[in-house]
N, C-alpha and C positions, 0 to 999 in steps of 0.2 A: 766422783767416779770410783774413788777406793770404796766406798761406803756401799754404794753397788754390785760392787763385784762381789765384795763380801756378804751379800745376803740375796745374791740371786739365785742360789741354788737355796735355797728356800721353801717348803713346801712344794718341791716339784718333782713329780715323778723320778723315780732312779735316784733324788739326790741322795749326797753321801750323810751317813747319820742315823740311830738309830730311833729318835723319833720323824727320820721319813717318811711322807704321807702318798696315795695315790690324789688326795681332791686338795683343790685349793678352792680357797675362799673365791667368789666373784672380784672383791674390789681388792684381794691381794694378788690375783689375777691380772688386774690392769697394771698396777705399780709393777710388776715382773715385768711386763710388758713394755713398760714406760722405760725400765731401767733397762731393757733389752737396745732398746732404739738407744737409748746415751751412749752404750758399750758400743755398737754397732757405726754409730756415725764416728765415736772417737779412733776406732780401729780403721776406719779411709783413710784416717791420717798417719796411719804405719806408729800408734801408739801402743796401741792393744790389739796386733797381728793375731796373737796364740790365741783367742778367746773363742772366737766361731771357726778356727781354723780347717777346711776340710782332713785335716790331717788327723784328725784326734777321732780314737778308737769309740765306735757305740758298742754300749753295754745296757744289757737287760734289765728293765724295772726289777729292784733286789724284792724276792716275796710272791712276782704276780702271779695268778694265774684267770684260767677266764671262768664263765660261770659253770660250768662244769667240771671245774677243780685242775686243768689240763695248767702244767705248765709251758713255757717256751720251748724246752726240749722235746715236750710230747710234737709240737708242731715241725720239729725239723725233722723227727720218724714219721711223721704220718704225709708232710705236705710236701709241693716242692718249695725252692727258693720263691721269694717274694708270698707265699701263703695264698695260690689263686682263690685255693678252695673254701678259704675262711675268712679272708680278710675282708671282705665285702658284708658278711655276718658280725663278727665278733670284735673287730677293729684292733686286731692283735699287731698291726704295724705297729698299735703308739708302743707296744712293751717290748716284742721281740724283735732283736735286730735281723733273725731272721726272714724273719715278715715282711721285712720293711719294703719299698718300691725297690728294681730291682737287686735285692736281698745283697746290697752293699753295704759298710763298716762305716761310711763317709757320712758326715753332718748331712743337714740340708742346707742346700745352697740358699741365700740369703741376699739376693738381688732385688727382693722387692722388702716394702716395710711392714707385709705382713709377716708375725712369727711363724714356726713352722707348726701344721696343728698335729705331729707326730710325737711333738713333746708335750703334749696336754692331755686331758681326759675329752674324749669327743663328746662336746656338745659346747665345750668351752669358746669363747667367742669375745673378740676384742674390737675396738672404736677404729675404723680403718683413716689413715690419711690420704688413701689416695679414693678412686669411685670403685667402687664394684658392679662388675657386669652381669647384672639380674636379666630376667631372661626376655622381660620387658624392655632391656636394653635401656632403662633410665639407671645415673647412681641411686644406688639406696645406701644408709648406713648401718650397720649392722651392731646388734646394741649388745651392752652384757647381760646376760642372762642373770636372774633373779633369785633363780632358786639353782641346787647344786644337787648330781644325783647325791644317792647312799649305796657305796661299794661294800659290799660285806669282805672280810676278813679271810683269808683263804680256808681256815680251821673249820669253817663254818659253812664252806661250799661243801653240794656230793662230792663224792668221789666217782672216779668212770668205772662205767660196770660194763666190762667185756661179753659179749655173743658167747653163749652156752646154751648146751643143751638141755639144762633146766637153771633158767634166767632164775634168779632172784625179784620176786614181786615187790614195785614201788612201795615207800612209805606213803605215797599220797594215800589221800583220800577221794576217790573217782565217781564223785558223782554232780552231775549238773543237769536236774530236770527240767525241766522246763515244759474189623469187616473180615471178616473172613480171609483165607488164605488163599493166595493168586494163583491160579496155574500157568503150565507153560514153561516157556525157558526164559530167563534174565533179558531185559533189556537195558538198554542204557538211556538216560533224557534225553532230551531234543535240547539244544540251546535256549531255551528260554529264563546261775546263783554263785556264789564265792564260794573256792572251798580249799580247803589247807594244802600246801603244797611244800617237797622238802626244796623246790628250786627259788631260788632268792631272785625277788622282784624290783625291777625298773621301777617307781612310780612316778616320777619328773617325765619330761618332753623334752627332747634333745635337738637342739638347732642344730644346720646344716651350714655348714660354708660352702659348698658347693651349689652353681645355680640349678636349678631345675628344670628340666626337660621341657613337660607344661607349667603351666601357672595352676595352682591349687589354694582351695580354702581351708583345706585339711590341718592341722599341725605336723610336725614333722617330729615322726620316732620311730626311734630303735626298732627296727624287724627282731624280734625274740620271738621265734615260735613258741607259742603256748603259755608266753612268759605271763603275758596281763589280756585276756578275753575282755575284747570293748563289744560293746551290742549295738545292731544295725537294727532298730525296730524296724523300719520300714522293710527292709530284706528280713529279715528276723531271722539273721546269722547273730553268732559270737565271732568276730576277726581277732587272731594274733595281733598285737601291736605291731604299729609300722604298717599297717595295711588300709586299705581303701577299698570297696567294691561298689558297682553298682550293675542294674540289672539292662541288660542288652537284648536280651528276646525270648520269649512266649507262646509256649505251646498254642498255637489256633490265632497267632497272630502278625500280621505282615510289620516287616523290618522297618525301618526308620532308614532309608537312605545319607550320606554326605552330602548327596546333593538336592537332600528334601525332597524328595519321592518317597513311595511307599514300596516294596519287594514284591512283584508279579506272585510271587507265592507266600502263602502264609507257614511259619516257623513248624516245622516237621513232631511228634508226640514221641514220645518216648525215646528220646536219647538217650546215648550209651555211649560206649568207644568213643574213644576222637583221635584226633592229630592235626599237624600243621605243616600245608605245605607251602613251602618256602620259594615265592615267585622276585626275587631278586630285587630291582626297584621298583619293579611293580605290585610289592607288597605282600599278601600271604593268604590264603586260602584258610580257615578252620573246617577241616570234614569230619563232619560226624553222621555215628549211624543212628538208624531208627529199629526198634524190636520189635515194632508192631508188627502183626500177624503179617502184614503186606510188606514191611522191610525198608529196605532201600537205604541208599547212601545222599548226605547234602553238603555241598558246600556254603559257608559265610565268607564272602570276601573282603579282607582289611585291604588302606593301604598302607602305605610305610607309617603314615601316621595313626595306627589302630583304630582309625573312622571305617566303619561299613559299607562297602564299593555296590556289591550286590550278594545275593542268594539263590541257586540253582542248584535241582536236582540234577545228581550222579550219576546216579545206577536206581532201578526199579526190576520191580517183576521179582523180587528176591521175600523168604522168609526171616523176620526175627533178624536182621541184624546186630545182634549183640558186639562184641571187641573187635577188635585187629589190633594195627601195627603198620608203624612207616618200615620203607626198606630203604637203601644207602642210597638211589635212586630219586628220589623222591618224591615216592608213590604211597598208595596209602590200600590196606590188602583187610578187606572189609570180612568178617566172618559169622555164619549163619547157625544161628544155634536150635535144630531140629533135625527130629532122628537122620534124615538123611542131607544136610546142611554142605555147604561149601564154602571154602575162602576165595574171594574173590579179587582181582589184584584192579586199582582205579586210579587214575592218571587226576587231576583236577586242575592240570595246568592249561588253562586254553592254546597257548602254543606247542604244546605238544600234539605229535601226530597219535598217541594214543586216547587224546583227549575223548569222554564220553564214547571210548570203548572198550569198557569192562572187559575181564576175561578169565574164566574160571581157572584156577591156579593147581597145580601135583601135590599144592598140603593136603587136601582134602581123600585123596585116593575115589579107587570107584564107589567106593560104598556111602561115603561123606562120616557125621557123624555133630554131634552137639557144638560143634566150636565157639570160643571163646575171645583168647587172645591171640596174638602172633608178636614176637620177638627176633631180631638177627642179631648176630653174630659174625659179623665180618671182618676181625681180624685176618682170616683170608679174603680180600679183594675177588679173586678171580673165581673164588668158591665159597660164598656165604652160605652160612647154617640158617635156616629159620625152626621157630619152636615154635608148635600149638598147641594150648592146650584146651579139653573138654569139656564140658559142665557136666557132667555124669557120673554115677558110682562106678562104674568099668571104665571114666573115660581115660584111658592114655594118653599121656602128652605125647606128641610126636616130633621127630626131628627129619626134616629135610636138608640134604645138602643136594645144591645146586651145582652144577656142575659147569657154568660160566656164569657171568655178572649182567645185569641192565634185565629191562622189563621182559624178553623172551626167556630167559634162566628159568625162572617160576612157571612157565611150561612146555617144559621139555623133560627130558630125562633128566632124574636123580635119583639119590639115594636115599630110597626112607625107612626110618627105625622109630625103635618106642622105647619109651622110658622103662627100666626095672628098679625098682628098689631091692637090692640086697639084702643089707640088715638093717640097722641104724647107725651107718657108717659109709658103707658104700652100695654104687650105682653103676649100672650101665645101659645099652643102649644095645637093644637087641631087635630080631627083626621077626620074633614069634611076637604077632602080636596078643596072642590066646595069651599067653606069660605074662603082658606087660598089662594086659587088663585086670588080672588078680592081683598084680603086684598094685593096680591103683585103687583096685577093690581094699586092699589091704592097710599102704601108706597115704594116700591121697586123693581122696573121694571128693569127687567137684571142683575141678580145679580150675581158677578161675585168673586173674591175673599172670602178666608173665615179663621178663625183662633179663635182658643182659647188659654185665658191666663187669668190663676188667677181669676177664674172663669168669665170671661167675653168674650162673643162671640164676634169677630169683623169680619164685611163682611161689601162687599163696592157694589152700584150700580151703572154702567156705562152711566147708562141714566139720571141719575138726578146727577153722582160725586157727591154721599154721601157717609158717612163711618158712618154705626149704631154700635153702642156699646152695646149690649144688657150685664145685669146683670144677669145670670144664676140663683141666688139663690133669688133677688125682683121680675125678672119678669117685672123688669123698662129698657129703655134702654136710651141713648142720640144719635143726629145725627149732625151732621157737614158736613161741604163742604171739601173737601179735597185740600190740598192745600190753604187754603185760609190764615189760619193764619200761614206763611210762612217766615222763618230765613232764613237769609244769602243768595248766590247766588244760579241765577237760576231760577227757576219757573215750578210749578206741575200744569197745566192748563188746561189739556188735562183729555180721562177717564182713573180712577182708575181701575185696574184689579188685580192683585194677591195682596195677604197677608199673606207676613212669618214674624213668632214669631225671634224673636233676645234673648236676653239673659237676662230679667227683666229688658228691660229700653225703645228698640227700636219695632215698629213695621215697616219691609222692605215691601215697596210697589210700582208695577211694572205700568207701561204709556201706554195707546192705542194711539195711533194720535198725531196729535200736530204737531208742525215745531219741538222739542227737547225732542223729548220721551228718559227717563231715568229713573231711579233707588231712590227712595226716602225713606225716614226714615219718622217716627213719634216718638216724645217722649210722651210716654204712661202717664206719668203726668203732663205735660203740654202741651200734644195736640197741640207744631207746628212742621213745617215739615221742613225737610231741604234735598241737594244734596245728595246723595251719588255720584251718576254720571249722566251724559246725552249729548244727542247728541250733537255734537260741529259742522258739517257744516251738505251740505242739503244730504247726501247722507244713512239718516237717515228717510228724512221726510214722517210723516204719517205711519212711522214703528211703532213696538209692542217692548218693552223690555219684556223677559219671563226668565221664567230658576235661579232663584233666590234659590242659595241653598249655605249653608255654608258645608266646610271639619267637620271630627267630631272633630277634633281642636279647631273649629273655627279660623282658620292663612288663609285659603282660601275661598275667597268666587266665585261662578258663576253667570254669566248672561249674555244676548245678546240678540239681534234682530231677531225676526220670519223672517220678511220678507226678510231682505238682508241676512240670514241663518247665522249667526258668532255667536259664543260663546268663552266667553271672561274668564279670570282668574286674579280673583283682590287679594292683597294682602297690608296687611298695611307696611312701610316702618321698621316702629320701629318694626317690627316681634309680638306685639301684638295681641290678638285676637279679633276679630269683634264683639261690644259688641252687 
């Protein structure tokens, strides 16, 4: 037992010393392990108290940082306690203590004979004594792993390159080739290649100790957007690692029911917009719109278990549905992009009494106009803000406030104004709209995407591939090129179109054109962009990625191609959720 104690800090994380390592060997891996359990049973006998004591201070892996070059202290500026926002990503529990489960000082409790995997490198994996509850519910054993990542050296990661208004261009290298109109007024349904990168690559397979949700044949790795592009010949995507997809429905083709049926209607042409409304245990709605000259809104119905319930039309009788936007509500505000277009606000909950009845909404004014996307802003409850904005060289984003909450708010009286840009600095919100359409003539021609987060608007322009960040509360905003300061594989080069909120870290944003139109992130504090997916041969090219919506899990997320009609179903390997 002396001979133990003496050489358990050994190759492990944080130990003291200054050839300390972050990896350990596999089979010196077990014997740690081994000698952890001898310390551990000796200390029930009140011989060796002080060794896993909860009383003893944690301290920080001396050196770490993540692959972004961020140390622990960057995470206690930017996160809360416990790291909601990251730790599901970057597994920065095992370094910083304050990461750790709730972002407490205290060991891990040590009542079972598994070690805790907060002192290893995750992927690391030890010979269990007791059973482990797989999801099959038989024991299985769980084996050492074989091969060991390669952590690069912190000297040797980027460094974080902060949001500016003239970003710094990545070192990579960015290239991977590979019926007529309805009249009338709105009705509603009736029920019926490899290339050089400065970010340091994963290439091992990282086990899980945690059981999994489903059962999978997939392997199980590390989600690193954009870190290592794997190819789906059959989908003829590139996925980020850690990912899985497969194809769920087919422009001109009827759905696959759960209960082996076929969907009374066949999967709706050209997708666009989406969202998810969130029916409780009874599962969750995906709506999405149609652009085609005839329009219209559809629902796909999941249940809790992301199997497909059913598919029914929404809303018809409408043109060009291009974007929307869910409201606090949870309703789904469909918008019509021709000269004289409207936003239209749709219920898709069948218990609800507004259910399949549509209802033309005050964003649009009398005159209407191209709309795109729609956004809120409901840090005030009782008076939410929504943003729309236009596909057009005049078009003005517009801001509505509401002057109460729930689904009659959006047609009643409010307040509506238009976006100005000032200079390249500041903004405001005027109610000439003649002003605010030179001002979009001027900064922001076709504006296409839109989103709020933490009080900050973000919407992106297709004609110029910009992404402004307007501050809600100064009145200041910042602009950037999208894609430009760009991680890992891939390349976002084409125009920017949607913008979905992720979960305080990420902003998801969709591709028009290009030879590899795909699916991309933004990290909201340091402004680069990475994979999430994209086209992998040509039978993609000059297509639209649209339909960007997460389960209310967040364990599934969607998206797919306007033009070739498919709609896809991604999901992380490790059963985590999308952060």
């Amino acid at each position: 037992f002396v001979i133990a104690l003496a050489t358990l800090g050994d190759g492990i994380p944080g130990a003291d010393g200054a050839d300390a390592v972050n990896i350990v060997e596999p089979e010196n891996r077990y014997r740690i392990y081994l000698k952890r359990q001898l310390v551990k049973r000796k200390s029930d006998q009140d011989d060796f108290e002080s060794i896993d004591s909860p009383s003893l201070p944690c301290t920080d892996t001396p050196g770490w940082t993540d692959l972004l070059g961020n140390t622990c202290e960057w995470y206690e500026q930017k996160d809360e306690p416990g790291c909601p926002a990251y730790v599901a990503l970057w597994g920065v529990e095992e370094h910083c203590c304050y990461c750790k489960s709730n972002s407490t000082n205290e060991t891990t409790n040590e009542s079972t004979l598994m070690p805790s995997t907060s002192e290893y490198e995750e992927g690391t994996t030890f010979p269990t004594l007791v059973p482990v509850i797989a999801p099959s519910g038989n024991p299985i054993e769980i084996q050492v792993p074989t091969q060991t990542p390669t952590i690069l050296t912190s000297t040797e990661r980027p460094s974080d390159v902060p949001i500016s208004f003239t970003p710094t261009p990545s070192t990579s290298s960015l290239s991977l080739t590979t019926t007529a109109p309805t009249t009338g007024q709105p009705t509603t349904a009736q029920p019926v290649s490899e290339v050089p990168s400065d970010y340091p690559t994963l290439l091992t397979r990282t086990p899980t100790l945690h059981p999994s949700v489903a059962q999978s044949d997939s392997p199980t790795e590390q989600f690193l957007p954009g870190e290592l592009l794997l190819s789906n010949k059959e989908l003829g995507i590139e996925l980020s690692s850690g990912l899985e997809a497969k194809l769920i429905a087919s422009t001109g083709k009827k759905l696959k029911l759960v209960d082996g049926k076929k969907s009374s209607l066949s999967f709706h042409s050209r997708m666009d917009g989406a969202g998810i409304i969130d029916l409780g245990d009874r599962g969750y709605v995906y709506v999405s719109n149609s652009e085609e000259s005839a329009g219209g809104v559809y629902g796909l119905q999941f249940n809790l278990a992301g199997e497909i319930v059913d598919y029914k039309n929404l809303l018809s009788n409408t043109k060009r549905n291009c974007g929307g936007g869910l409201t606090p509500w949870n309703t789904w505000v469909s918008c019509e992009e021709w000269k004289r277009g409207q936003c239209w606000q749709v219920s898709a909950d069948p218990n609800s009494q507004n259910y399949l009845m549509a209802q033309k909404t005050m964003i649009g004014g009398s005159q209407g106009g191209r709309f795109e996307s729609v956004a809120t802003d409901n840090r005030i409850e009782q008076s939410p803000v929504f943003f729309a904005t236009e596909d057009s060289k005049f078009g003005a984003m517009r801001r509505f406030q509401a002057n109460s909450t729930g689904w009659h708010s959006l047609h009643t009286d409010g307040e509506l104004t238009y976006l100005r840009i000032i200079d390249n600095k500041n903004f405001e919100w005027t109610k000439n709209l003649t002003a605010a359409r030179e001002s979009a003539y001027s900064y922001y021609q076709h504006s296409e995407g839109v989103s709020v987060y933490d009080g900050r608007l973000y919407f992106t322009a297709k004609s110029t591939q910009k992404l402004f960040v307007l501050d809600l509360e100064s009145s200041t905003y910042q602009l950037e090129t999208t894609g430009l300061i760009f991680q890992g594989r891939g390349s976002f080069n084409a125009s920017p179109d949607q913008v979905i909120n992720g979960t305080k870290r990420f902003l998801y944003l969709t591709e028009s054109g290009g030879e590899t139109p795909g699916v991309y992130v933004r990290d909201i504090h340091t402004g680069k962009y990475m994979t999430i997916f994209e086209a992998g041969d040509e039978r993609y090219l000059n297509d639209e990625t649209v339909g960007v919506a997460f389960s209310p899990g967040r364990h599934f997320m969607y998206a797919g191609y306007q033009i070739s009609g498919v709609l896809f179903e991604f999901r992380r390997t490790d059963n985590l959720p999308f952060p």
